[in-house]
C-alpha positions in Angstrom: 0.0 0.0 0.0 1.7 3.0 -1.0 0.2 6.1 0.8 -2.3 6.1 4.1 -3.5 9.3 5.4 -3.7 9.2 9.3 -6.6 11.8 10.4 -6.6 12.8 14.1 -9.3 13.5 16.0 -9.8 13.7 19.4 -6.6 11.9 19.6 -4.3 14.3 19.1 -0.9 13.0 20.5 2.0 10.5 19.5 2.1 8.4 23.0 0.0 5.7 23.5 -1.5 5.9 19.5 -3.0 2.8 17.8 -4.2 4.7 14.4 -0.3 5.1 14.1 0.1 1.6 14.4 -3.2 0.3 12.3 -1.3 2.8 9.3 2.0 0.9 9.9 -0.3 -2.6 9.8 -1.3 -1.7 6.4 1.9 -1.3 5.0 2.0 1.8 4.3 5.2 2.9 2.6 4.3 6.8 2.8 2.6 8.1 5.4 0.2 11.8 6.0 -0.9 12.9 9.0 -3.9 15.2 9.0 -6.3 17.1 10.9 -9.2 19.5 10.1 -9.8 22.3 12.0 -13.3 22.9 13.7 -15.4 25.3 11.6 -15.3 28.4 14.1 -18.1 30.2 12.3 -21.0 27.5 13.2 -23.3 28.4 15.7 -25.7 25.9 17.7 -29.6 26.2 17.5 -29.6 28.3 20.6 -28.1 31.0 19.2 -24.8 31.3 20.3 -21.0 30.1 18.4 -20.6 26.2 19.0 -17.0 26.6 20.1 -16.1 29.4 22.3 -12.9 31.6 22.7 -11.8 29.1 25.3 -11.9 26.1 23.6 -10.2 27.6 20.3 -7.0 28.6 22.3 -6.8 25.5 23.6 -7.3 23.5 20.5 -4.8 25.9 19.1 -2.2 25.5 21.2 -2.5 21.5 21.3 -2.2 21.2 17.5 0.9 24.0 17.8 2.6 21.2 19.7 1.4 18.4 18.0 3.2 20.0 14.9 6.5 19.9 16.8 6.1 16.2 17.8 5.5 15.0 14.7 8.4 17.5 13.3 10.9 15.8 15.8 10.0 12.9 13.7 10.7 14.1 11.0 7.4 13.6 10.0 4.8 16.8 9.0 1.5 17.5 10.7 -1.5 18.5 7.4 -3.6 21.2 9.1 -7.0 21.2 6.4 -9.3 24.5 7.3 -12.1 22.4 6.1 -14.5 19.7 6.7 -13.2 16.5 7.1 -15.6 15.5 4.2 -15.2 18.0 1.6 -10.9 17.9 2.3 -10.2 14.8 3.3 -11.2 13.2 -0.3 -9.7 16.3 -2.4 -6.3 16.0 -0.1 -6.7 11.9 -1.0 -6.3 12.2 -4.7 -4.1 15.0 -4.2 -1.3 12.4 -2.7 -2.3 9.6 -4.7 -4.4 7.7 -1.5 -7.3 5.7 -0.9 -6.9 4.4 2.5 -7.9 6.4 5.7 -7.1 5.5 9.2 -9.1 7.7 12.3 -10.0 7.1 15.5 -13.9 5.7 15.9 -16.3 7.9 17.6 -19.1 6.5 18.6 -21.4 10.0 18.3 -24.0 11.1 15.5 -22.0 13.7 13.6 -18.5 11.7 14.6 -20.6 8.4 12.4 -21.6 10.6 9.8 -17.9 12.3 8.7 -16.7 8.6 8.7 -19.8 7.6 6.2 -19.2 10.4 4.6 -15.5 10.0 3.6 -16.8 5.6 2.5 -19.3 7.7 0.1 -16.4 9.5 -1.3 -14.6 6.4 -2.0 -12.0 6.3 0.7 -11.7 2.7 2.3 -11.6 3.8 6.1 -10.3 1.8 9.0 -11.7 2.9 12.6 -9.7 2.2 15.7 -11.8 2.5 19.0 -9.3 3.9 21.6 -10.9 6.6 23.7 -11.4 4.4 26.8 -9.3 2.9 29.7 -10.6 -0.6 28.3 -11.1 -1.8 25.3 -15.1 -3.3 24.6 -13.9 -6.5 23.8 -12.4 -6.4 26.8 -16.0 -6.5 28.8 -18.1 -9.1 30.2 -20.5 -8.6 28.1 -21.3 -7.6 24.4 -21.8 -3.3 24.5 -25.4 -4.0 23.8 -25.4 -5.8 27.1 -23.7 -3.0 29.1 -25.6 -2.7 32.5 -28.5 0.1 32.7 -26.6 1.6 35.5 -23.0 2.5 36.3 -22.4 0.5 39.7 -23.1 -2.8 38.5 -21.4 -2.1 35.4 -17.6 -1.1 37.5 -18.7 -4.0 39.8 -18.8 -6.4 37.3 -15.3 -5.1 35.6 -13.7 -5.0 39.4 -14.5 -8.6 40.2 -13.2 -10.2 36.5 -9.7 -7.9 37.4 -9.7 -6.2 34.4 -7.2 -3.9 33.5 -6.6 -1.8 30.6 -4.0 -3.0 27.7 -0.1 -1.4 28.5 0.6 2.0 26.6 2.0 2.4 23.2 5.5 4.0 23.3 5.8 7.2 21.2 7.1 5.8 17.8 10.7 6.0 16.9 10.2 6.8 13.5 7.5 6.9 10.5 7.1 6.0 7.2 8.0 8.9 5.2 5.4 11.8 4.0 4.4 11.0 0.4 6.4 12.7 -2.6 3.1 14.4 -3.9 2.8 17.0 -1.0 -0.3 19.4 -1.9 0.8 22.5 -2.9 1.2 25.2 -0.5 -2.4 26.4 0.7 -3.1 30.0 1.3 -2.1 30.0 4.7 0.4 28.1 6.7 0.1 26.2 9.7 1.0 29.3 11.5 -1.8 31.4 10.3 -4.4 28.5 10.2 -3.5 27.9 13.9 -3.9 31.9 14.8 -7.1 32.0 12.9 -8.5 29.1 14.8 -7.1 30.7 18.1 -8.7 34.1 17.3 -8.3 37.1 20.0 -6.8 35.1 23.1 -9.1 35.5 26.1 -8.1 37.1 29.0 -6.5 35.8 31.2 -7.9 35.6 35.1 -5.9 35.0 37.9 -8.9 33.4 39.8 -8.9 30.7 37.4 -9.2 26.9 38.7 -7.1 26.3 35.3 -5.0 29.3 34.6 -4.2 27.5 31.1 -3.3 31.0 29.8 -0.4 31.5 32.7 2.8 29.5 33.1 3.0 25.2 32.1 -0.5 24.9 31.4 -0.8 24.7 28.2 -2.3 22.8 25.4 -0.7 19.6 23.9 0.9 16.8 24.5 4.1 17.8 25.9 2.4 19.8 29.2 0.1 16.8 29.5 2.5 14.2 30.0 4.3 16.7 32.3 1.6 17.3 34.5 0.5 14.1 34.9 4.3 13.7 36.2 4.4 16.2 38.9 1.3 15.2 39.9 2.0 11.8 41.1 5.2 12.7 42.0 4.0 15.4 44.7 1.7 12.5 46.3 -1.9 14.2 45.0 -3.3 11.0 44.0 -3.7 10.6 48.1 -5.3 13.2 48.5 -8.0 13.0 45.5 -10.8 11.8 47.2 -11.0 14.2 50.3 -10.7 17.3 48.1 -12.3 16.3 44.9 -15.3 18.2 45.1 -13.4 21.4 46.0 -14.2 25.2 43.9 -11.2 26.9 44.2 -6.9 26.2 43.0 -5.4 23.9 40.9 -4.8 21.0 43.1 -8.3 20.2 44.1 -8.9 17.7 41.6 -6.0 16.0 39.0 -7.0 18.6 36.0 -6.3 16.0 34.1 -9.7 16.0 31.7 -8.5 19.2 29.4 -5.8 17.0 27.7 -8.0 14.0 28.2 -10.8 15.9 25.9 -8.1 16.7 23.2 -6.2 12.7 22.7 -3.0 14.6 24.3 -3.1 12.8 26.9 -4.0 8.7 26.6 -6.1 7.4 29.9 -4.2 4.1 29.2 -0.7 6.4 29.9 -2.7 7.9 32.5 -3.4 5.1 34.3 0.0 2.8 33.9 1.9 5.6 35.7 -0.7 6.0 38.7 -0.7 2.1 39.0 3.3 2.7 38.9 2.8 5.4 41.4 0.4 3.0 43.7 3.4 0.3 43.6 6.0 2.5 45.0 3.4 4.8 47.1 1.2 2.9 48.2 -2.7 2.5 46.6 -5.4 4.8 48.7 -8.8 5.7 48.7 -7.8 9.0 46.2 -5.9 7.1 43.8 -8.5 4.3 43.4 -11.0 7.3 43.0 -9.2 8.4 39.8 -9.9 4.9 38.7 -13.6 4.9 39.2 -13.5 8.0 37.4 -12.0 6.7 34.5 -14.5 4.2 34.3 -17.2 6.5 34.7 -15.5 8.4 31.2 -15.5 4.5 29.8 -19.3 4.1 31.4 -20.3 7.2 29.0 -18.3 6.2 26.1 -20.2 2.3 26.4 -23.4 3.9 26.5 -22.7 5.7 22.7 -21.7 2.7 21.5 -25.0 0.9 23.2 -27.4 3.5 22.3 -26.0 5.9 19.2 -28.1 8.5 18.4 -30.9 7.9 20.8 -28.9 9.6 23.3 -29.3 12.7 21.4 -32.9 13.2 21.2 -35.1 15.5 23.7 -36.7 12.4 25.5 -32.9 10.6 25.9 -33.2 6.7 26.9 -37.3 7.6 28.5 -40.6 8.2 27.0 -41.3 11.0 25.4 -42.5 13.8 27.5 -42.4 17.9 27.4 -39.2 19.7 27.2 -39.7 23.1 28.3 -37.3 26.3 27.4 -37.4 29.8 28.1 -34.8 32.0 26.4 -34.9 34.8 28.9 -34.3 32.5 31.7 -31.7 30.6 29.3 -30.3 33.7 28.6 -29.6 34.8 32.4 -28.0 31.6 33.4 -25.6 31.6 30.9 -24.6 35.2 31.6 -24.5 34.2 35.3 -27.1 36.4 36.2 -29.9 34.5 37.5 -30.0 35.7 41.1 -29.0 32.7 42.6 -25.4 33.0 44.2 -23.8 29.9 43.7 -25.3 29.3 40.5 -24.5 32.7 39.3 -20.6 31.9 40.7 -20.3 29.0 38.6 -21.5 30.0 35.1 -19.3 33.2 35.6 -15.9 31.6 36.5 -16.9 28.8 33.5 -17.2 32.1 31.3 -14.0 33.7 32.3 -11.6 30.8 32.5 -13.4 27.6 30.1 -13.2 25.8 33.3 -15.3 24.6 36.1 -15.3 22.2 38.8 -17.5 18.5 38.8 -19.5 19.7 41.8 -20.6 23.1 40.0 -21.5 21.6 36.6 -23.8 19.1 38.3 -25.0 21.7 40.0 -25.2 24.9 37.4 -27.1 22.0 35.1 -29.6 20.9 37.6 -31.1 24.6 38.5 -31.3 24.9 34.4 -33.2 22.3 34.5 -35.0 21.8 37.5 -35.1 25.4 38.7 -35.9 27.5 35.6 -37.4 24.9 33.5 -34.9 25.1 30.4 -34.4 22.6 28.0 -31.1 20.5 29.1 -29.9 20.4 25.3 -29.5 23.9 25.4 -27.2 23.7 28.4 -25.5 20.9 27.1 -24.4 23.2 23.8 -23.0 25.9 26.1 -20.9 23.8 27.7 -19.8 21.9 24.6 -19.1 25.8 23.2 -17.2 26.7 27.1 -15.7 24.1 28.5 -11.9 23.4 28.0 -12.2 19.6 28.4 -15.6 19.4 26.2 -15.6 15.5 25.5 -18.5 14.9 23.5 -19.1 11.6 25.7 -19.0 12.3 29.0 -21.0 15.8 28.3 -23.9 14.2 26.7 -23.8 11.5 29.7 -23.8 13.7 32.1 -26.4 16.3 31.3 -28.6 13.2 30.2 -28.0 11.9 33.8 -29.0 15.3 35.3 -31.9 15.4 33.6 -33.6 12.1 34.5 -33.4 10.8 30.5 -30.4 8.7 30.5 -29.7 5.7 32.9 -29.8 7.3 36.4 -32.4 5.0 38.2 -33.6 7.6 40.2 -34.9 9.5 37.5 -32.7 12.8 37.7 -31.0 15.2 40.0 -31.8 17.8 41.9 -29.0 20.0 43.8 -30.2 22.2 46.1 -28.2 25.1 45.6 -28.4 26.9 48.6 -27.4 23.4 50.7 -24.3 22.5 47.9 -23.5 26.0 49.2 -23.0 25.4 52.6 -21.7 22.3 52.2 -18.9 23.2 49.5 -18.8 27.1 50.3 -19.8 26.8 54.0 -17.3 30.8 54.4 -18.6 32.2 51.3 -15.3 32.1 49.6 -15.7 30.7 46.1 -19.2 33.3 45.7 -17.2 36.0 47.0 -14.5 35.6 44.5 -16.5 34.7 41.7 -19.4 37.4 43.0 -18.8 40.3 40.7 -19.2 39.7 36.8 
């Protein structure tokens, strides 16, 4: 086989890669790494641009690395400004290819770009590698998968499963093809400033000051934090201060390379289980394993259910979804008159960050409070968030709102008693009290 492109995804790394090493399994003689950029014009249903300032800087940055990485390999990174299905095909004939290898995602418009390219003629090999373990690795077929999450990490607890070793970084590639496409109208540089547009602020408040000092986008920081965080012993302390609202060190912060491929959860995990060996295993650091397997939990349930998840109703019968746009409106802007509520959604505005205690509780007063529609939370996140995973956000709101697999039929957070028990001086509101 003489040329394979290699599209990245979500998976946007060299450690710990199996679409590099399905491309090698092929034969592939030359070899073209590509991505396509997100199209930052496109706006959700609601009104409002699909991927936010935050989320743009990010991506930028992670792809500005990624371009070094696969530099150092003498190897070049294709940056397309343009859908995968319109680019990928043109960019295909361009280098004499018809063999595609990507990363399977197992969500609606994820599906449709890979049946998109198979229309065009491209044979495309997927290679499911999001989660900590593998579906084949399960006790049962996906369609199977337990209705409920603590059955389900029961189940994979008593068989002892653990998740396959991580891939090393490769030590070299198959050379780029010698029919390069011409050079486009704007280099990598400029397609990587364009995507990053005006840099947001930055706020020294910020739970993730990924615009200060090591925290940035890409591979490189990833695999560096993950370092200094076991080695200054936080996995012990995970579980006490997990659900806390203000600093860096309250939870791992590992979910913003997570969302992005620069980090691998495998890699993730095989250097805590190194750090448990010489440290000593704890309440926290098994608490970073249940919530990997909640991310796998999420990423199970697209592959049980596809597109169901997607519709107003989720996995229950149909019933009203109410919305009010004023009311929408004021939560997103962190103006709805409720304090901690009003915290949150401005910190997530400022910084593209917030913590797992607030977004469980920001979503349930949309919901359950002012009577929105939970889809139209579920895009402003998707368009805020740092660490958007299309997965775990769709899970999650879905889980909120009573229409995924939560038993009890949704969630209600009373704010004013997450308050005193999260916020019991005041401090996060205070700090996060003025717009």
């Amino acid at each position: 086989m003489s040329t394979v492109l290699v599209w990245l995804r979500h998976d946007l790394r060299l450690h710990d890669q199996p679409v590099l090493q399905a491309a090698g399994q092929l034969g592939a003689q030359h070899l073209l790494p590509v991505v396509c950029l997100p199209d930052v014009q496109a706006s959700t249903p609601w009104g409002f641009a699909r991927i936010g300032p935050h989320r743009r800087a990010w991506l930028a940055n992670t792809l500005q690395n990624l371009l070094k990485r696969f530099q150092d390999l003498r190897s070049q990174l294709c940056i397309l400004n343009q859908p995968a299905a319109i680019a990928l095909p043109v960019l295909a004939r361009t280098v004499g290819a018809t063999t595609l290898v990507c990363e399977d995602i197992a969500a609606p418009e994820e599906q449709a770009e890979v049946a998109a390219l198979r229309a065009a003629g491209l044979q495309v090999h997927t290679v499911w590698h999001s989660s900590l373990l593998h579906p084949a690795q399960l006790p049962w077929p996906v369609a199977q998968l337990p209705a409920v999450f603590t059955p389900f990490r029961q189940a994979i607890e008593r068989a002892g499963l653990q998740p396959a070793a991580p891939l090393p970084v490769p030590a070299a590639l198959p050379p780029l093809p010698p029919e390069l496409p011409t050079a486009s109208p704007d280099t990598p540089a400029q397609a990587l400033a364009a995507l990053a547009g005006l840099p947001p602020a930055a706020d020294a408040r910020s739970a993730f000051p990924y615009l200060q000092g090591h925290l940035q986008g890409g591979e490189s920081a990833a695999l560096a934090h993950l370092s200094q965080y076991l080695e200054r012993g936080l996995p012990h302390s995970y579980k006490r201060t997990r659900n806390g609202l203000v600093g860096l060190d309250y939870s791992s912060k590992w979910s913003p390379w997570l969302a992005t491929g620069a980090l691998s959860p495998r890699q993730a995990m095989a250097q805590l289980r190194q750090f448990e060996a010489t440290q000593g295993a704890s309440d926290g650091s098994y608490w970073l394993w249940f919530e990997l397997l909640w991310r796998d939990y999420f990423r199970f349930l697209h592959l049980q259910h596809g597109r169901t998840l997607y519709r107003a109703r989720g996995l229950g019968p149909a019933r009203a979804t109410p919305h009010d746009d004023q009311r929408f409106a004021a939560w997103c802007a962190g103006q709805t008159g409720q304090p901690l509520v009003d915290a949150a959604m401005r910190e997530l505005a400022a910084t593209g960050y917030l913590s797992n205690r607030l977004r469980q509780v920001a979503a349930s007063y949309l919901i359950h409070d002012l009577a929105c529609d939970w889809r139209a939370g579920a895009a402003w996140f998707e368009a805020q968030l740092l660490d958007y995973d299309v997965y775990s956000n769709q899970g999650n709101w879905l889980y909120i709102a009573g229409r995924g697999t939560d038993p009890r039929g949704g969630r209600r957070f009373d704010p004013f008693k997450q308050a005193a028990t999260y916020d019991p001086d005041g401090a996060y509101q205070r700090l996060w009290g003025t717009a």
